[in-house]
N, CA, C and O atoms as a GROMACS GRO file, in nm:
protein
  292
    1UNK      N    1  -0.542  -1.945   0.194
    1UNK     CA    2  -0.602  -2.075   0.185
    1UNK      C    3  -0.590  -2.141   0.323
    1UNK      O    4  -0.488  -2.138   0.392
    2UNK      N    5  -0.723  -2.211   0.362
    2UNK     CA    6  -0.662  -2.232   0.530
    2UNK      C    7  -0.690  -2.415   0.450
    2UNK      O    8  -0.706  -2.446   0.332
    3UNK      N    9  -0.686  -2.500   0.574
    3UNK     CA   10  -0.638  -2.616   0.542
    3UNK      C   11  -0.768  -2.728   0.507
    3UNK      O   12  -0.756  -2.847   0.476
    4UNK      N   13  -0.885  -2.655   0.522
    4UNK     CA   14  -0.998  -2.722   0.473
    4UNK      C   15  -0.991  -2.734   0.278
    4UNK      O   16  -1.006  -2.831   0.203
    5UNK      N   17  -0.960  -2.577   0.248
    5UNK     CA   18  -0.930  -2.562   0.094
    5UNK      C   19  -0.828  -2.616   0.061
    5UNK      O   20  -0.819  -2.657  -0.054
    6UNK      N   21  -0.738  -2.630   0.137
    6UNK     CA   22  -0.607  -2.702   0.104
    6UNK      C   23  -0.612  -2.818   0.075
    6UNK      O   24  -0.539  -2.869  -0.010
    7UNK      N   25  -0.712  -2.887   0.152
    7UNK     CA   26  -0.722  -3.058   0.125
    7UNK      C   27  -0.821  -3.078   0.003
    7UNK      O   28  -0.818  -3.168  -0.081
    8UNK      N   29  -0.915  -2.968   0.014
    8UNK     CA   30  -0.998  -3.009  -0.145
    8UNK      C   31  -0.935  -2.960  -0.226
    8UNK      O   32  -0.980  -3.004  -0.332
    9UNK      N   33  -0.822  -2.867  -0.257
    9UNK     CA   34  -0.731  -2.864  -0.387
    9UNK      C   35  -0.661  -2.952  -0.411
    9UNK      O   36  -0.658  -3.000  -0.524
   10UNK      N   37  -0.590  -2.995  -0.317
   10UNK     CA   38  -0.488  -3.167  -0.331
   10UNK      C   39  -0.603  -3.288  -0.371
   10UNK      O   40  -0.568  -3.369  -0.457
   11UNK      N   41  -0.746  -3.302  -0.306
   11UNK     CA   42  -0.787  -3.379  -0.343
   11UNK      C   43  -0.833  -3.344  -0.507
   11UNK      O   44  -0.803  -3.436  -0.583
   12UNK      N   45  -0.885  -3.254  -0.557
   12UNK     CA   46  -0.865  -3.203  -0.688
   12UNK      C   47  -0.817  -3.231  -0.815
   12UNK      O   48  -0.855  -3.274  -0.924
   13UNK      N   49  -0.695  -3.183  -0.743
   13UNK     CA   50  -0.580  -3.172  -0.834
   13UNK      C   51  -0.572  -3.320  -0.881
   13UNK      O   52  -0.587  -3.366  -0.994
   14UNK      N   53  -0.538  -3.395  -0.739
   14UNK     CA   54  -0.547  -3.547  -0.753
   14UNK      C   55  -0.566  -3.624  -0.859
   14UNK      O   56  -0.494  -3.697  -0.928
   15UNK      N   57  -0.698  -3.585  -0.858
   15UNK     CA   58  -0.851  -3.677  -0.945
   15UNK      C   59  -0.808  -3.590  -1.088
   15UNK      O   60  -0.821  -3.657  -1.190
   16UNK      N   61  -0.776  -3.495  -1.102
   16UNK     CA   62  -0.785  -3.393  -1.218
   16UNK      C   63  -0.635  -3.458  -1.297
   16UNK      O   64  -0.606  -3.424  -1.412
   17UNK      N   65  -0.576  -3.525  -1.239
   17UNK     CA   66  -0.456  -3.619  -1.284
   17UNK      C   67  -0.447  -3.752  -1.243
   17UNK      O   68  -0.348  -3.812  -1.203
   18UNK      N   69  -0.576  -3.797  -1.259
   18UNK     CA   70  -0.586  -3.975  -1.255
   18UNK      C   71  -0.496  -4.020  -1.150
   18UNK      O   72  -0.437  -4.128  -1.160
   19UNK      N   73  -0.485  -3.951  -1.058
   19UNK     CA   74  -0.419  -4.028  -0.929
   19UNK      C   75  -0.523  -4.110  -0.838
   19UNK      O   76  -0.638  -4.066  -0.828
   20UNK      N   77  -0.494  -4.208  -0.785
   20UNK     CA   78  -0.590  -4.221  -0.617
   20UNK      C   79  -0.433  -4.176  -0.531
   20UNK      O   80  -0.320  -4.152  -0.572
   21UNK      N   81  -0.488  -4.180  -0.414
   21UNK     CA   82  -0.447  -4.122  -0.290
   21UNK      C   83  -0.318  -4.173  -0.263
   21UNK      O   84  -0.233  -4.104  -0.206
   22UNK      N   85  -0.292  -4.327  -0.312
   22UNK     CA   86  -0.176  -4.446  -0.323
   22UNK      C   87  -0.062  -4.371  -0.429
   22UNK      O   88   0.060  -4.363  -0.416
   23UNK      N   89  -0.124  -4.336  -0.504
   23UNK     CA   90  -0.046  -4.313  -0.649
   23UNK      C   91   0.055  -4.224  -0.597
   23UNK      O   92   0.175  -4.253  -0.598
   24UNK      N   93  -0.012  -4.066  -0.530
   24UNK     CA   94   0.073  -3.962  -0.489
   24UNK      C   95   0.113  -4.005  -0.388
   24UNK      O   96   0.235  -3.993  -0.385
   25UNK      N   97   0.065  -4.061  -0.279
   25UNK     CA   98   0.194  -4.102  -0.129
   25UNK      C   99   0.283  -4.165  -0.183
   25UNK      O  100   0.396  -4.122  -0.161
   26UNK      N  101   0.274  -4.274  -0.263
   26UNK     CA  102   0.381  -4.325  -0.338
   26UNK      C  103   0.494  -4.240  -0.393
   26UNK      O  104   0.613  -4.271  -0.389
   27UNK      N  105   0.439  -4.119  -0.450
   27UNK     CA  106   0.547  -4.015  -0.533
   27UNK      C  107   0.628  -3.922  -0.451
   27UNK      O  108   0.710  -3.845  -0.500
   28UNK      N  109   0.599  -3.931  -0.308
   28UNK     CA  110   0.661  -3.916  -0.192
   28UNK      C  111   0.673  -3.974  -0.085
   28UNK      O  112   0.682  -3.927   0.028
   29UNK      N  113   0.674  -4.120  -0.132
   29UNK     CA  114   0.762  -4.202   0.011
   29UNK      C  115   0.678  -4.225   0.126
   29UNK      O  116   0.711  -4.282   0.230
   30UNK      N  117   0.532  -4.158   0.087
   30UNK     CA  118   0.443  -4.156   0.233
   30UNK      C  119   0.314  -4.268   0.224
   30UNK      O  120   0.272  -4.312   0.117
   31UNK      N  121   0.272  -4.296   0.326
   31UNK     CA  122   0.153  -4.396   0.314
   31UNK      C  123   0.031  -4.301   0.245
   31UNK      O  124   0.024  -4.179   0.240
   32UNK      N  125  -0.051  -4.392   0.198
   32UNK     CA  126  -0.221  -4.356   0.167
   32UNK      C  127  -0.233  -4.240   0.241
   32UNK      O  128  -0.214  -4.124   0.203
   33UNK      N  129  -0.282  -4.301   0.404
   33UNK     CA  130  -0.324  -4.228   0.539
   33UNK      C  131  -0.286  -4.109   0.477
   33UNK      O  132  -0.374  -4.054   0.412
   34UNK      N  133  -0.172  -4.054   0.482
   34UNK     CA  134  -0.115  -3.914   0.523
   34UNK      C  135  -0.237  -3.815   0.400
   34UNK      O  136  -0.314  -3.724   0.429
   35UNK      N  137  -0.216  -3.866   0.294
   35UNK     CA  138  -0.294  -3.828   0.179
   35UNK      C  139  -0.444  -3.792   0.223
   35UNK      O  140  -0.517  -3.693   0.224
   36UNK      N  141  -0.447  -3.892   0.249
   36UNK     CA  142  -0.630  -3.892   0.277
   36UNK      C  143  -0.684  -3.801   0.399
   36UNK      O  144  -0.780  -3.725   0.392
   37UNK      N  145  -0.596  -3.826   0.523
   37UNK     CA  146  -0.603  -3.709   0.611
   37UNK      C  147  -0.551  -3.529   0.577
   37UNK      O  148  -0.586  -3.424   0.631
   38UNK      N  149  -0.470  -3.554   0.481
   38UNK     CA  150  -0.479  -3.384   0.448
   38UNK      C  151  -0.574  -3.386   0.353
   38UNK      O  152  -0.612  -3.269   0.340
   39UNK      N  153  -0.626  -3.448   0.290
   39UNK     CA  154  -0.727  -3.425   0.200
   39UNK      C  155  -0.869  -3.380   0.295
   39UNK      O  156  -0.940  -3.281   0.278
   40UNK      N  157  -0.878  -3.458   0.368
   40UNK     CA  158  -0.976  -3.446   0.480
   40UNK      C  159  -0.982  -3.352   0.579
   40UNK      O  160  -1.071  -3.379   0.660
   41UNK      N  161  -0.903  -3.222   0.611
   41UNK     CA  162  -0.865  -3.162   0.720
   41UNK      C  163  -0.839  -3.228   0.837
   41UNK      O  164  -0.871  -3.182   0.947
   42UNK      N  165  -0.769  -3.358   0.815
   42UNK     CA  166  -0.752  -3.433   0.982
   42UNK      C  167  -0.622  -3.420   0.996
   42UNK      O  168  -0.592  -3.422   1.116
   43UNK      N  169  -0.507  -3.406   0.906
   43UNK     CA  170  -0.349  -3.393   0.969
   43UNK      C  171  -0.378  -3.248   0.959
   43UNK      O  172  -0.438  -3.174   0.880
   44UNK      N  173  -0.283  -3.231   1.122
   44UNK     CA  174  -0.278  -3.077   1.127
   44UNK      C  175  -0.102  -3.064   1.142
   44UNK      O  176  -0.027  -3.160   1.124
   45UNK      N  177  -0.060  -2.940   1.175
   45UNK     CA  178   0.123  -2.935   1.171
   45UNK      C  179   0.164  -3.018   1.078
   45UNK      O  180   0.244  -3.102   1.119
   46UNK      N  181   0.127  -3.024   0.939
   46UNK     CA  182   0.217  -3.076   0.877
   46UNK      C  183   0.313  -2.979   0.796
   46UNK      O  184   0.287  -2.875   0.736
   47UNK      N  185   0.436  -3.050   0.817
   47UNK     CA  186   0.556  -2.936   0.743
   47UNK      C  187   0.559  -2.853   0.644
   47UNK      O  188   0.456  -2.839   0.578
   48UNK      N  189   0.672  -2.783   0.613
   48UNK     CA  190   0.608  -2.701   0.507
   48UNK      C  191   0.711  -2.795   0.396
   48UNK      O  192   0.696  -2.786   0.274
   49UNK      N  193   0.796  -2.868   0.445
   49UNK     CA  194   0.879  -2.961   0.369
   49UNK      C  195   0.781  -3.090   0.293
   49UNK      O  196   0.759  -3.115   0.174
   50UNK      N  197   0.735  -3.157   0.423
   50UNK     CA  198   0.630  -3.261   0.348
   50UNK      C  199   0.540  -3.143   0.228
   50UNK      O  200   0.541  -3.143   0.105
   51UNK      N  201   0.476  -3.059   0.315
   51UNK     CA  202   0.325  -2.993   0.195
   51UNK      C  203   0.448  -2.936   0.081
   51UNK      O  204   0.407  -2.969  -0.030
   52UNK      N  205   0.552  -2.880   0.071
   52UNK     CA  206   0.642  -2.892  -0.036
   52UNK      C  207   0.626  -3.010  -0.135
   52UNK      O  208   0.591  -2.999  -0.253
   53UNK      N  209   0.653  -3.113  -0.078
   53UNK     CA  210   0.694  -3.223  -0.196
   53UNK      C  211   0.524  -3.301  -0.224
   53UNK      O  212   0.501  -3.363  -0.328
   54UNK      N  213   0.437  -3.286  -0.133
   54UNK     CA  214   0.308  -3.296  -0.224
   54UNK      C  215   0.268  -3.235  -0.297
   54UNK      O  216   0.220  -3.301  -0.389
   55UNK      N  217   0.256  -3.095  -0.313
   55UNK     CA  218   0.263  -2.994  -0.388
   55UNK      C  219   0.360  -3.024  -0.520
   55UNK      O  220   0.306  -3.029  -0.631
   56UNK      N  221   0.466  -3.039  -0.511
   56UNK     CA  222   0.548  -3.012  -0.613
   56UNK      C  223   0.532  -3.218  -0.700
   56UNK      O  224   0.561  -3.264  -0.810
   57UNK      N  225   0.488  -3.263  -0.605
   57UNK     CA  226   0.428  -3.430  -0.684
   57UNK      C  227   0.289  -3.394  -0.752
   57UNK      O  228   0.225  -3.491  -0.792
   58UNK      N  229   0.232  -3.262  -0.770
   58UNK     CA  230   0.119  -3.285  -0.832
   58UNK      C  231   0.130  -3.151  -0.944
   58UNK      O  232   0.041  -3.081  -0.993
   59UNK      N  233   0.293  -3.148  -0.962
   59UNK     CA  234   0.326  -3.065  -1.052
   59UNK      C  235   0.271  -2.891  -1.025
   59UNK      O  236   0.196  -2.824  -1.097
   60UNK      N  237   0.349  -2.848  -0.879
   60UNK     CA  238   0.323  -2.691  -0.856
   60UNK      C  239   0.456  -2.701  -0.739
   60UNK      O  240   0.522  -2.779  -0.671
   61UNK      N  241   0.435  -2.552  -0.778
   61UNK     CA  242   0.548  -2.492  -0.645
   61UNK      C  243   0.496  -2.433  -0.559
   61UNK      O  244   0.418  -2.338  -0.560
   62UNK      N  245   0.565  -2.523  -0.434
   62UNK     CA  246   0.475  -2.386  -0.324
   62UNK      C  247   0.554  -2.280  -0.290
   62UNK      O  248   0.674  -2.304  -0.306
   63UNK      N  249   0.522  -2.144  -0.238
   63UNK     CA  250   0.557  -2.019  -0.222
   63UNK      C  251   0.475  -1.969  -0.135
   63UNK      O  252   0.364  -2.010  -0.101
   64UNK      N  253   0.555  -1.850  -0.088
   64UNK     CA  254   0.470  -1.789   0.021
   64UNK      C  255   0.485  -1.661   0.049
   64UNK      O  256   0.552  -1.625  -0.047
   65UNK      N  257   0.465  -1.552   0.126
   65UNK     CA  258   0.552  -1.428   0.117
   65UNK      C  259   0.519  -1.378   0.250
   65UNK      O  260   0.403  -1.391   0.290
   66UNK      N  261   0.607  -1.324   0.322
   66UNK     CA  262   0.638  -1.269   0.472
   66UNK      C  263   0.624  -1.109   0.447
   66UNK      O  264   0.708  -1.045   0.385
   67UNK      N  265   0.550  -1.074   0.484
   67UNK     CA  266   0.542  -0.910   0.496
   67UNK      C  267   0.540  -0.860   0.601
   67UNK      O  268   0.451  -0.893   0.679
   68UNK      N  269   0.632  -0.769   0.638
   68UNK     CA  270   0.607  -0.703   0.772
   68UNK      C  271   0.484  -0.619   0.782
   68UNK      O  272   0.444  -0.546   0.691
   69UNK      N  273   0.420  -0.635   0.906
   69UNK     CA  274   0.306  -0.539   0.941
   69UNK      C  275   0.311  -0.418   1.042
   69UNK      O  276   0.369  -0.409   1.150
   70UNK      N  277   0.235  -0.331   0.978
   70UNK     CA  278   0.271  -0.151   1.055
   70UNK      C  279   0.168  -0.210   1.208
   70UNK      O  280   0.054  -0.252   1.227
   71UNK      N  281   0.280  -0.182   1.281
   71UNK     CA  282   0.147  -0.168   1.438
   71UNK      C  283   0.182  -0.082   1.466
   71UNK      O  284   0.295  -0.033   1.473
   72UNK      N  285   0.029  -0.032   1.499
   72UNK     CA  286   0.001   0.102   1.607
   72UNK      C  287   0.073   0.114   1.746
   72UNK      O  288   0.065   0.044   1.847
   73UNK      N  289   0.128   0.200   1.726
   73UNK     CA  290   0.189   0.245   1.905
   73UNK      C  291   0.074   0.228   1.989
   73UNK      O  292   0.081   0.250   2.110
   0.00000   0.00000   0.00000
């Protein structure tokens, strides 16, 4: 998922649970802005701590998985 899909699933999810943008920054301590710009692809580097607790305010866990990759000599 790169961060264009990322912001239309949060915005989504959002609406798909009667939130506006206030409701969830609220459920983590953060302004509107922050909301609306990841919804938008305009915050970029955001943590994996913050996208943690938005994620987990719209009832999901985030996860991820590290695989090592074979390179060619």
């Amino acid at each position: 998922m790169n961060i264009v899909e990322l912001g239309k699933w949060i915005a989504k999810e959002r609406k798909e649970q009667g939130l506006i943008q206030d409701d969830l920054a609220g459920m983590i301590g953060q302004s509107y802005s922050l909301i609306s710009d990841l919804e938008r692809a305009r915050r970029r580097g955001i943590g994996f701590d913050m996208l943690r607790r938005v994620v987990a305010a719209l009832g999901y866990e985030l996860s991820f998985t590290v695989t090592k990759i074979e390179r060619k000599p």
